[in-house]
C-alpha positions in Angstrom: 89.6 307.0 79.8 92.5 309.1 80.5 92.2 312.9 79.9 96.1 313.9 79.8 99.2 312.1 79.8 102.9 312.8 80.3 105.1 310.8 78.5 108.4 310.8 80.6 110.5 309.9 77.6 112.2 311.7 74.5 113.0 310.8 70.5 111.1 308.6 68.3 109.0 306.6 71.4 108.1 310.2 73.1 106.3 310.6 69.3 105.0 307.0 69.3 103.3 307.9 72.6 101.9 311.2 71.1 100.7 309.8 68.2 98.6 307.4 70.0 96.9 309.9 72.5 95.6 312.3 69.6 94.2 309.4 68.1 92.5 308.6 71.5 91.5 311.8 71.7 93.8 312.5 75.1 95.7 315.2 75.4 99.6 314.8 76.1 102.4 316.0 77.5 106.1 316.4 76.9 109.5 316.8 79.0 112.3 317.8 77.5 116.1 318.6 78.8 117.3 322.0 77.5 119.5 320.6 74.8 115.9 318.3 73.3 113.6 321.9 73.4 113.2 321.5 69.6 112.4 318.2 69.3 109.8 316.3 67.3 108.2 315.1 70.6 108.5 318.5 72.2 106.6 320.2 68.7 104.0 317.0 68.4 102.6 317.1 72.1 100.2 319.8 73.3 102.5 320.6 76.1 105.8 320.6 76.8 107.6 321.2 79.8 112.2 322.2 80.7 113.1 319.9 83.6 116.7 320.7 83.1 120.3 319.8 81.6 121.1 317.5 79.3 122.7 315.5 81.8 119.8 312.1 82.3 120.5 312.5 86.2 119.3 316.0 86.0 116.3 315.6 83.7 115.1 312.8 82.3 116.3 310.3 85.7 115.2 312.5 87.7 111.7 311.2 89.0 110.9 314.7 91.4 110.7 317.2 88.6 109.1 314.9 86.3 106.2 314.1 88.9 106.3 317.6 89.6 105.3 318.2 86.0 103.2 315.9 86.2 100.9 317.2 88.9 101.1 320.6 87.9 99.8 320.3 84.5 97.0 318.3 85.5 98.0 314.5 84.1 96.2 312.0 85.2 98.5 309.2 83.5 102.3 308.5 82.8 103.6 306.6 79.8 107.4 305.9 81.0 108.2 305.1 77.4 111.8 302.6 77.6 114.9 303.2 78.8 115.2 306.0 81.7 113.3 305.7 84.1 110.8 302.9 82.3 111.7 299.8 84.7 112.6 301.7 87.9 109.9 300.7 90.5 110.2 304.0 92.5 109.1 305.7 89.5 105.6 303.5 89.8 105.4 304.4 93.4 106.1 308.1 93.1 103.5 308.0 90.4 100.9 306.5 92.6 101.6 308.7 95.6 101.0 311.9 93.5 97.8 310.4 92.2 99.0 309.7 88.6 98.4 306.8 86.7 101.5 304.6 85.5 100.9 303.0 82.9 102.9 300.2 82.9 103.1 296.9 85.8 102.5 297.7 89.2 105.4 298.5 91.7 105.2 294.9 92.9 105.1 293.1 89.9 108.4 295.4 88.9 109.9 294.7 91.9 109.4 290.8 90.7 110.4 290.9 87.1 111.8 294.4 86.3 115.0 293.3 88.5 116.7 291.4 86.2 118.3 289.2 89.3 114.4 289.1 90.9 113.0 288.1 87.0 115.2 285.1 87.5 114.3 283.8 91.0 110.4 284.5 89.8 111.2 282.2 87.0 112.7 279.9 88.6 109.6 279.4 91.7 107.5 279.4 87.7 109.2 276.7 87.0 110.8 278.5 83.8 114.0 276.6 82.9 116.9 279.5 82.8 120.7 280.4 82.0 122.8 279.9 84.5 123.9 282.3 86.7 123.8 284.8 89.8 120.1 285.2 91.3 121.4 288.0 93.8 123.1 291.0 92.6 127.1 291.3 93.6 128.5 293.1 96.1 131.9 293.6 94.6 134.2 292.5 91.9 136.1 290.4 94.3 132.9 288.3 95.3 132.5 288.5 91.2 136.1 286.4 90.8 134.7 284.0 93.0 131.3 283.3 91.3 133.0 283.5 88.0 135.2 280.3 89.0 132.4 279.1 90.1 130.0 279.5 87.4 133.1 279.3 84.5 134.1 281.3 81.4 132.9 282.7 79.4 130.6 284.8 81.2 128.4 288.0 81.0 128.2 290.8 83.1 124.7 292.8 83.1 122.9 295.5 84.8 120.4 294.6 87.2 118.1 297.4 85.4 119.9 296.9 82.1 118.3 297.2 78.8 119.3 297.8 75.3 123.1 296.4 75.9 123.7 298.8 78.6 125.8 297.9 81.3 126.8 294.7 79.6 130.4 293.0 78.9 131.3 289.5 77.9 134.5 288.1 80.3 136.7 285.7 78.5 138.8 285.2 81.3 139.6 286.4 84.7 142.4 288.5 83.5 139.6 290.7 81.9 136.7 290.7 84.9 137.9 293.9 87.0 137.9 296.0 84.0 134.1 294.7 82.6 133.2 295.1 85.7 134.2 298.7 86.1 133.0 299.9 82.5 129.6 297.9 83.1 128.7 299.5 86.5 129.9 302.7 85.0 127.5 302.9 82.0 124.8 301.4 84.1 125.0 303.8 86.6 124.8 306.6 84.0 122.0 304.7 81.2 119.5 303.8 84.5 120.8 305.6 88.0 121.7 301.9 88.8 125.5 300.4 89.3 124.3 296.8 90.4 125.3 294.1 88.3 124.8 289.9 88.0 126.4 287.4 86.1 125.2 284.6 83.6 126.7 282.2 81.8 127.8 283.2 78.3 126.0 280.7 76.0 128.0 280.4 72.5 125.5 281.6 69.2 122.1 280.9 70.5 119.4 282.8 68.9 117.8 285.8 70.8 113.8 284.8 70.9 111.5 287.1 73.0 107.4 287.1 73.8 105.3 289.8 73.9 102.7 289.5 76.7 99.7 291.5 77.5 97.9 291.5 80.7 94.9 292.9 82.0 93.4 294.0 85.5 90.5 291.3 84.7 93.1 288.4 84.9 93.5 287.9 81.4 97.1 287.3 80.5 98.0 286.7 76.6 101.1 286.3 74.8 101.6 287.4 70.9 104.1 285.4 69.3 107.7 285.5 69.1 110.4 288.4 67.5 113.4 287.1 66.8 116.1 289.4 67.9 119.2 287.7 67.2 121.3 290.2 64.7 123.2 292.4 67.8 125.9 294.1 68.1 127.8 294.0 71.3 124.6 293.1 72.6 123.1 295.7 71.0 119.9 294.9 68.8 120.0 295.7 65.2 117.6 293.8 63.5 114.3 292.4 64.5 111.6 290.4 62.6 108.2 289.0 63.5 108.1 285.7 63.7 111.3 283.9 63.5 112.3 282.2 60.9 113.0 279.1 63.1 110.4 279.0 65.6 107.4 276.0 65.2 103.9 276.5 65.8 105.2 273.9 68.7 108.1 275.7 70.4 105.7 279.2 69.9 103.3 277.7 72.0 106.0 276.8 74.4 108.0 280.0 74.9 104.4 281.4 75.3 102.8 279.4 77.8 105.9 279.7 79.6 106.0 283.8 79.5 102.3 283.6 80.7 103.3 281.3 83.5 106.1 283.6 84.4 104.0 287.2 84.3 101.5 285.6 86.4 103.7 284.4 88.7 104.4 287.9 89.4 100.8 289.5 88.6 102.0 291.4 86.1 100.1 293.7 84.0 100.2 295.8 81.2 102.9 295.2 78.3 105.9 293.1 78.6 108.5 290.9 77.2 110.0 287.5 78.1 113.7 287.6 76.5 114.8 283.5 75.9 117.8 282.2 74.5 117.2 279.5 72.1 119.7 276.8 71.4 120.8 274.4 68.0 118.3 271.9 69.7 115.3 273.9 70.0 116.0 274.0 73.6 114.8 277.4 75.1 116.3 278.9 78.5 114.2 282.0 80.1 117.3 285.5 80.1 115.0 288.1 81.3 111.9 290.2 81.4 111.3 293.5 80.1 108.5 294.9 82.3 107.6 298.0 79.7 107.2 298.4 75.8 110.3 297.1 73.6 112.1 299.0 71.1 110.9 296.7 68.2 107.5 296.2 69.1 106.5 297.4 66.2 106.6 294.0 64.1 104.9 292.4 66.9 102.1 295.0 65.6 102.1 294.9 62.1 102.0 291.1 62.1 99.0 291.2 64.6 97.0 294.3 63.4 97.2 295.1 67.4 98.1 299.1 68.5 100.3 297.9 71.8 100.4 301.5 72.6 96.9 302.4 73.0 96.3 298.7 74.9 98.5 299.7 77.2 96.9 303.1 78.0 93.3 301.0 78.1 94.6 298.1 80.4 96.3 301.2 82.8 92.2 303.1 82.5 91.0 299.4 83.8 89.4 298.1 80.4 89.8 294.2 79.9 91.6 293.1 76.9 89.6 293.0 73.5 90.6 289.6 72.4 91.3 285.9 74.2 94.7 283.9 72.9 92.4 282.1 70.3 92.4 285.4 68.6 95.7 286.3 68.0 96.5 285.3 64.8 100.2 286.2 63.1 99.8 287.6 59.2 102.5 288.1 57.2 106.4 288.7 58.4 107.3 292.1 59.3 111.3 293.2 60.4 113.1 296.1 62.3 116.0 298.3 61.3 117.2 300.6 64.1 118.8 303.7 62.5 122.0 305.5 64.2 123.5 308.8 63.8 126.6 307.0 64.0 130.0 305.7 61.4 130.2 302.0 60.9 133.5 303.0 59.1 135.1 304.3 62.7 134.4 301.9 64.7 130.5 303.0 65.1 131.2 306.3 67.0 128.1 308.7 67.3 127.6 311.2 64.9 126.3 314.4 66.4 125.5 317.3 64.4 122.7 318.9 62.4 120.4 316.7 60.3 120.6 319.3 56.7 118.3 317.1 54.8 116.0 313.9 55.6 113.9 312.3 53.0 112.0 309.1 54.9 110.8 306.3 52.3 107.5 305.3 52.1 105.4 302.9 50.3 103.4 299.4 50.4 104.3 297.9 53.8 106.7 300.7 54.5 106.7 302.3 58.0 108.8 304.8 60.2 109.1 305.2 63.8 111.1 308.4 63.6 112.0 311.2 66.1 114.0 313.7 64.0 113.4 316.4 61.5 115.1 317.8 58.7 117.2 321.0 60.9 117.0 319.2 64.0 120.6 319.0 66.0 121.3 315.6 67.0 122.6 315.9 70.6 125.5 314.1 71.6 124.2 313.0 75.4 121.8 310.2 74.5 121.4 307.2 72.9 121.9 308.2 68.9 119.0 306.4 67.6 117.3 308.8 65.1 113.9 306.1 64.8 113.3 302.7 63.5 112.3 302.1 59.6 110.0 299.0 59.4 108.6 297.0 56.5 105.8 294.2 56.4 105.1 291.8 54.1 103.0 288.4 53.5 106.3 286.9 53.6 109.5 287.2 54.9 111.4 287.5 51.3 108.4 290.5 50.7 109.3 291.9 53.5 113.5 291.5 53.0 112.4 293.2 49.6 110.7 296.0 51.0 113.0 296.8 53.4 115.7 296.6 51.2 113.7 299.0 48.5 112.8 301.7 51.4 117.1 301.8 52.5 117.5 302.9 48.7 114.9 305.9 49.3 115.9 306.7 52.8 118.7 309.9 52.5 120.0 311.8 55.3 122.8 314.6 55.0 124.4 316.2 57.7 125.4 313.2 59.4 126.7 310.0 59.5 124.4 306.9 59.6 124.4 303.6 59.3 121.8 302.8 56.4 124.8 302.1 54.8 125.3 298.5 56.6 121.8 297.9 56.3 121.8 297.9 52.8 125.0 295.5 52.6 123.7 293.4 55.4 120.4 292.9 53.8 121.7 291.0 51.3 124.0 288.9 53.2 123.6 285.4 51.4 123.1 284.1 55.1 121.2 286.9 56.9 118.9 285.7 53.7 118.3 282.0 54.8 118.0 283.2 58.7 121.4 281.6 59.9 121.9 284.1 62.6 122.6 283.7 66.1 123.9 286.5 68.9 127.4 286.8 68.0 126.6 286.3 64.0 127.0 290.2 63.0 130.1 290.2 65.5 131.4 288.2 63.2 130.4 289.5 60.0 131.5 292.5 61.0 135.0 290.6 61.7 135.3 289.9 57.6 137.8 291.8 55.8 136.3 294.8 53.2 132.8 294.1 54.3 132.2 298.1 56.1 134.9 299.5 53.0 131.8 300.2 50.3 130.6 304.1 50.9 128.0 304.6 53.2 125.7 306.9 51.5 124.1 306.7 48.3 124.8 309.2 45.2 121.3 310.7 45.9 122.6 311.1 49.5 125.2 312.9 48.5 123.8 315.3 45.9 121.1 315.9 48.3 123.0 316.5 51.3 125.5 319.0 49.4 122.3 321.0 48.1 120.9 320.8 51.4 124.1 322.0 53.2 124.4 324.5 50.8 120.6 325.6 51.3 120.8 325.9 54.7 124.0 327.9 55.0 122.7 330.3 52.9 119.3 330.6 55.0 121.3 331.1 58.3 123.6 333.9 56.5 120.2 336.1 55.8 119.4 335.7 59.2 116.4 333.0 58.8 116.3 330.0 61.2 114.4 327.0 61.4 111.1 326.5 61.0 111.1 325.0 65.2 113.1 328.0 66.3 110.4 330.6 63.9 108.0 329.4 66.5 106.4 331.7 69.1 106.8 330.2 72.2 104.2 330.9 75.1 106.0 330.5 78.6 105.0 330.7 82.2 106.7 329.1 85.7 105.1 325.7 87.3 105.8 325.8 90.5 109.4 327.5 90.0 110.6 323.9 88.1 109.6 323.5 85.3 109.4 326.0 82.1 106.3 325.0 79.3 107.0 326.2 76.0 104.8 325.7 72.6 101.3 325.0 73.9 99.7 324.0 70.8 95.8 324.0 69.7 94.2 320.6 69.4 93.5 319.9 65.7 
């Protein structure tokens, strides 16, 4: 087993990562940009280490000072975490070449599936019926005009290294293709050091299926059902549940077998997800793979009893998997809320600020992913995703319930969220009987009054005036922040990097 990690991520998956290495009993380590130095992951790893602006390009994208942390403090593994750097082979390779552990596919197999236009001609030699669409990235948006009369509207542009909506526009018509195309390379470039984009054809409400995989260096290849991810915004997921409410026994084994096919087609190890679009038929078509951990893998582990972080670090050490596909065995339903410093009521801008108070629910089948604490600023340079509040149930109205109950006790002051839609859409009539597809919130959205009701609660708002009024009275006498009380111990690696707040082992 490992001895000490770096997680080369930030927020609520940097703490998921941490979390899982104390239990193991493996030390970890954190980077951080200068604007993220009193962040939950910085505080919860035993190291922590400045490797530069907020800019991405200049810290967290930037694969030579976060190998150079990563040899200097001695880690013998790297957790990539999603997003960033997570899917970029050169990151794999730079790993290896320093003599650090990724933990994650190999190069090759990235090379195969982590490409979104190279995950489609691997499917296709599998066998794995697809969307339509480009298997080469573009050169230009003129050769774009001519594929997109070719392969006919509506169509979507997406970043070859896309995830998590990035890079991504839907094209009506011609008349709007050189504008997607420069907004989508632009935000690609800047979400994954990557302008390169393909094109698919745009497929009208399908549902948004994906399998988890898991494979070992034994040649043991699994899959663990299905999450059904088909509540998005622009692209964006919101809400994710374990299983679907419209996936057979029949059409699980399917998808499966055909994710397995895929991921050995490519010899892929380590975590992974095979993204499908699913049509009114049943009819599944293969979208893409996402060669690292997912945002909402958490229902894939509540409704398997399986830690997916600490498999991945023991399938990285060389251990074979614990379990054959005859094990896996789905319990109960589980679902995914993302939660957003951001204002459904203006048109879902960010919401920056300081976080004054933050009361997380708990209870039966209640849990949170979170990144953020109560006097934490959230910065304005990333993704605004302050963590992922997760409920569990034996069935999927339990769960609904539960998830429903813990939005009531979840209060944030400070800033703007959007718990608020959350607990209006969870009692959407048709969100209730699972008639969703892709473009279903779009839609709901669309619906006249439906964002008008206030987004926080009256214990919200008691609680964040009492907070606000707390902490402006703390800062007037001069106290700060618990994070900022902190000594800090500090001392140069190698001229890059700055560690602050080594903390004892408990």
């Amino acid at each position: 087993m490992f001895r000490k990690i770096l997680i080369a991520n930030r927020g609520e998956i940097a703490v998921r990562v941490a979390r899982a290495c104390r239990e193991m009993g493996v030390a970890s380590v954190a980077v951080y940009s200068e604007v993220d130095r009193s962040s939950l992951h910085v505080q919860l790893a035993d190291e922590a280490y400045c490797i530069g602006p907020a800019l991405s390009r200049e810290s967290y994208l930037s694969i030579e000072k976060i190998i150079a942390v990563a040899s200097g403090a001695g880690c013998d593994a790297l957790h990539p975490g999603y997003g960033f750097l997570a899917e970029n082979p050169a990151l794999s390779r730079a790993c290896a070449e320093a003599g650090v552990v990724f933990i994650g596919p190999s190069p090759h197999a990235m090379d195969l599936v982590g490409s979104k236009t190279a995950a489609r001609q691997t499917a296709r030699e599998a066998g794995v019926l697809m969307v339509p669409g480009t298997l080469e990235p573009i050169r230009d948006v003129l050769a774009a005009r001519d594929l997109a009369v070719e392969i006919g509207f509506p169509l979507l542009l997406k970043a070859v290294a896309g995830g998590g909506g990035k890079g991504m526009r839907v094209i009506e018509s011609e008349d709007g293709l050189e504008r997607a195309w420069r907004d989508a390379s632009s935000e690609a470039l800047n979400a994954f050091g990557d302008e390169r984009l393909y094109m698919e054809k745009f497929l009208t409400g399908p549902r948004h299926i994906e399998i988890q995989i898991l494979g070992d260096s034994h040649g043991n290849l699994v899959y663990l059902g299905e999450r059904e991810c088909s509540v998005q915004r622009r692209h964006q997921k919101v809400i994710e549940e374990a299983p679907s409410p419209v996936v057979t026994p029949a059409l699980r084994r399917a998808m499966g077998e055909a994710a397995v096919r895929l991921a050995r087609a490519a010899g892929y190890q380590n975590a992974g997800t095979a993204e499908f679009l699913v049509d009114d038929k049943g009819e599944f078509y293969f979208l893409e793979v996402n060669a690292r951990l997912q945002v909402e893998h958490p229902v894939t582990e509540l409704v398997t009893s399986l830690d997916l972080v600490k498999l991945q670090i023991r399938i990285a050490a060389g251990e074979p998997l614990p379990f054959r596909q005859e094990d896996v065995e789905l319990r109960g339903h589980a679902m995914e809320c993302r939660i957003y410093a951001e204002d459904p009521e203006n048109q879902f801008f960010p919401s920056p600020g300081k976080i004054h108070s933050l009361r997380l629910p708990e209870g039966p089948g209640i849990r949170n992913d979170s990144g953020v604490i109560a006097g934490w600023t959230v910065p304005s340079d990333y993704d605004p995703m302050l963590g992922k509040l997760i409920a569990w149930g034996s069935s999927r109205e339990e769960a609904v319930a539960r998830l429903v109950r813990a939005l009531d006790e979840y209060a944030v002051s400070g800033i703007r969220t959007n718990l608020g839609l959350f607990r209006r859409l969870l009692r959407d009539p048709e969100f209730l009987a699972g008639a969703i597809h892709t473009r279903w919130l779009d839609q709901w959205l669309s619906r006249p009054g439906v964002l008008a009701a206030a987004e926080r609660t009256p214990q919200e708002e008691t609680a964040g005036a009492l907070a606000a009024a707390l902490w402006d009275a703390a800062m007037s006498n001069g106290a700060a922040p618990t994070a900022a009380r902190r000594s800090e111990s500090r001392w140069k690696l190698e001229g890059r990097a700055e560690m602050i707040d080594r903390q004892p082992r408990r």
